[in-house]
MARFIPA-639472 format. One record per residue (C-alpha): residue in three letters; residue number from 1; x, y, z. Coordinates in nm, 4 decimals, padded with zeros to 6 digits. Layout:
BEGIN
<site residuo="ALA" num="NUM" c1="X" c2="Y" c3="Z"/>
...
***
This chain:
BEGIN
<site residuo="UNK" num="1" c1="00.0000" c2="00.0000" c3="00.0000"/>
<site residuo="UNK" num="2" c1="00.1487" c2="00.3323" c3="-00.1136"/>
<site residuo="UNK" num="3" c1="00.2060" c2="00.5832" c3="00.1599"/>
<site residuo="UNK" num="4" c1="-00.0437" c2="00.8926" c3="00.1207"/>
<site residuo="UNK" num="5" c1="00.0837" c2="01.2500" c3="00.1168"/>
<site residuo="UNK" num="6" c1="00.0616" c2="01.3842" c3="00.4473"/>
<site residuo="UNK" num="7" c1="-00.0072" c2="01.7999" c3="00.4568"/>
<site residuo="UNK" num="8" c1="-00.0353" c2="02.0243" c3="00.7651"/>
<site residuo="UNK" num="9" c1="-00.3203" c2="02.2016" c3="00.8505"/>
<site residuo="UNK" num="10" c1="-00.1982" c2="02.5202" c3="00.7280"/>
<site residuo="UNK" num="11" c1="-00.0714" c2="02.3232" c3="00.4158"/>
<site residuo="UNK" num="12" c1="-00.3816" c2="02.1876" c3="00.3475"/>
<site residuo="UNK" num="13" c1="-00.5862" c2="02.5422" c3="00.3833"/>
<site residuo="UNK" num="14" c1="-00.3139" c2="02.7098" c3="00.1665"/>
<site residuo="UNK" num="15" c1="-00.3801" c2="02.4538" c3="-00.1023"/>
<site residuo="UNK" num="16" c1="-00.7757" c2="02.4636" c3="-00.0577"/>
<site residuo="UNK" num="17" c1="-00.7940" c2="02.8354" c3="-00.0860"/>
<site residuo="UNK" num="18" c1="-00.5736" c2="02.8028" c3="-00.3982"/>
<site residuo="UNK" num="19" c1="-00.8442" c2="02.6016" c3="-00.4999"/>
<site residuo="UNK" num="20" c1="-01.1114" c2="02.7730" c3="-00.4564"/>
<site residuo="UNK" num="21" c1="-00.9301" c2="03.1379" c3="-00.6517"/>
<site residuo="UNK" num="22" c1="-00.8718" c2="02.8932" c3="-00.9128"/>
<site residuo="UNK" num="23" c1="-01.2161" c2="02.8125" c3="-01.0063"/>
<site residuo="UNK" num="24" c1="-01.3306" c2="03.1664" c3="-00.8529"/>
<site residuo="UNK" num="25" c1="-01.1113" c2="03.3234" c3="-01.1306"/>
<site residuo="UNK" num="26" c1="-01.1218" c2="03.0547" c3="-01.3999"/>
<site residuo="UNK" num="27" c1="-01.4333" c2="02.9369" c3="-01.3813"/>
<site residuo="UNK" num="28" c1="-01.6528" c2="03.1911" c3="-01.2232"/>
<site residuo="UNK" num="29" c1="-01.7480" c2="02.9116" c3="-00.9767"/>
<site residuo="UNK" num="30" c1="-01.7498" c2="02.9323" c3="-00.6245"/>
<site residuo="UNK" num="31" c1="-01.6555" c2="02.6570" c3="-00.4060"/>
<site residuo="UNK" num="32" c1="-01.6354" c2="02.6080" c3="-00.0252"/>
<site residuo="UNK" num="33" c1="-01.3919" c2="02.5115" c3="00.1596"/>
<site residuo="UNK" num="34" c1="-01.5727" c2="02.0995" c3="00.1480"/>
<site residuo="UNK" num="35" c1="-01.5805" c2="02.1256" c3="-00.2555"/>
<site residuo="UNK" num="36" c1="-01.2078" c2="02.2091" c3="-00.2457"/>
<site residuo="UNK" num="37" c1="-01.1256" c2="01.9793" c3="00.0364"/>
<site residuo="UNK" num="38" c1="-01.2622" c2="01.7062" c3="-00.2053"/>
<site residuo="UNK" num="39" c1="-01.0781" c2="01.8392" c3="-00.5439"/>
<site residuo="UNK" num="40" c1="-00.6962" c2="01.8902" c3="-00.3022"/>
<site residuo="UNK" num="41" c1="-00.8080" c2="01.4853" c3="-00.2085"/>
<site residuo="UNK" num="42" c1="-00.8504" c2="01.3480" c3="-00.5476"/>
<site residuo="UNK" num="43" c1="-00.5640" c2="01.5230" c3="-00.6845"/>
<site residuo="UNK" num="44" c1="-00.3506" c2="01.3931" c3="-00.4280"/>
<site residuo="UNK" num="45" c1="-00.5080" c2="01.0621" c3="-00.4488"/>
<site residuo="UNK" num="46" c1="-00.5551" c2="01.0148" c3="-00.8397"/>
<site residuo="UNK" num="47" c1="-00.2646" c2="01.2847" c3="-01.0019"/>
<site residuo="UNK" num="48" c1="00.0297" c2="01.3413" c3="-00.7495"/>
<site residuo="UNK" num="49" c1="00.1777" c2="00.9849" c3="-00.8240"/>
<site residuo="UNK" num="50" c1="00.2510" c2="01.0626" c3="-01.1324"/>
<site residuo="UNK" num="51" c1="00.4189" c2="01.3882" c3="-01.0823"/>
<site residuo="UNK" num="52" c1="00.6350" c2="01.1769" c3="-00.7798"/>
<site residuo="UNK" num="53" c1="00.6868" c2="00.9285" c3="-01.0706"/>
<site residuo="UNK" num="54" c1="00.7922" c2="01.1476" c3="-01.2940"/>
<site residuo="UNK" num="55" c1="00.9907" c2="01.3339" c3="-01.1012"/>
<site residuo="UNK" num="56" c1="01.1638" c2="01.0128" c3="-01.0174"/>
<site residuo="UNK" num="57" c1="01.2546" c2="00.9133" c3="-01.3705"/>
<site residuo="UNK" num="58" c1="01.3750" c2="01.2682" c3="-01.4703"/>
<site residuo="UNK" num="59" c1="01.6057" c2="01.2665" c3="-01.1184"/>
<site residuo="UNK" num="60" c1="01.7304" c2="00.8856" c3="-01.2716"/>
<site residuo="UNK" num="61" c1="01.7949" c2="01.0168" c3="-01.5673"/>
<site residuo="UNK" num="62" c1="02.0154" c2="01.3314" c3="-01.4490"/>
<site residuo="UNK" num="63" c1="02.1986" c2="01.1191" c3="-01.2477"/>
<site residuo="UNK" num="64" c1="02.2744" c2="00.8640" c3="-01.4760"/>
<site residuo="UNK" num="65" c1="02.3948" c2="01.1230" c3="-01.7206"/>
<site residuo="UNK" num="66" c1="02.5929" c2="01.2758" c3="-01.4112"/>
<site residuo="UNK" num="67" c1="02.7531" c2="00.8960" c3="-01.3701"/>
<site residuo="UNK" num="68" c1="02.8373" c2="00.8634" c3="-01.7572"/>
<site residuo="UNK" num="69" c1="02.9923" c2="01.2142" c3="-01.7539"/>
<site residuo="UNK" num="70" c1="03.2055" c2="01.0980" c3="-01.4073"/>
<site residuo="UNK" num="71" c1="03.3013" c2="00.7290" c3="-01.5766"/>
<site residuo="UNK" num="72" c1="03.4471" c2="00.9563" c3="-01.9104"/>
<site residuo="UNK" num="73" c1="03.6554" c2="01.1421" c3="-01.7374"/>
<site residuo="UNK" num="74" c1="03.7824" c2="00.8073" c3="-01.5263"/>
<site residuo="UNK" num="75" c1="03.8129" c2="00.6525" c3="-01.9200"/>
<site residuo="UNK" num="76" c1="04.0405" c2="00.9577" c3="-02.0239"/>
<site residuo="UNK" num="77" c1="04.2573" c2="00.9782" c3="-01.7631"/>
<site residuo="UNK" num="78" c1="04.3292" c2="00.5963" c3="-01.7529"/>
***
């Protein structure tokens, strides 16, 4: 079972009033702080794996390419 992202309270009421100027401004639609509890949820729930993940794979990659620059120089100097 994956571990859930854990927010503090002040976190989590930064990110809900985000929220809620979002669709104020984008949307003309007003939600409450419930609504935008629920949205923060599934985004955490449904979306913020795959940032992690990607974030992941593009940190693999750099350092791989870090490790391939660090094993040419060992290869020229040998």
């Amino acid at each position: 079972m994956r571990n859930k992202i854990k927010l503090t309270k002040e976190k989590r009421e930064d990110m809900i009033a985000s929220i809620k100027t979002y669709f104020l401004k984008e949307r003309d639609e007003e939600l409450g702080d419930l609504a935008s509890g629920f949205v923060l949820d599934f985004i955490i729930e449904k979306l913020a794996p795959e940032f992690y993940n990607q974030g992941v794979q593009d940190s693999y990659a750099y350092m791989n390419e870090k490790i391939e620059d660090l094993l040419e120089i060992q290869k020229c100097c040998i």
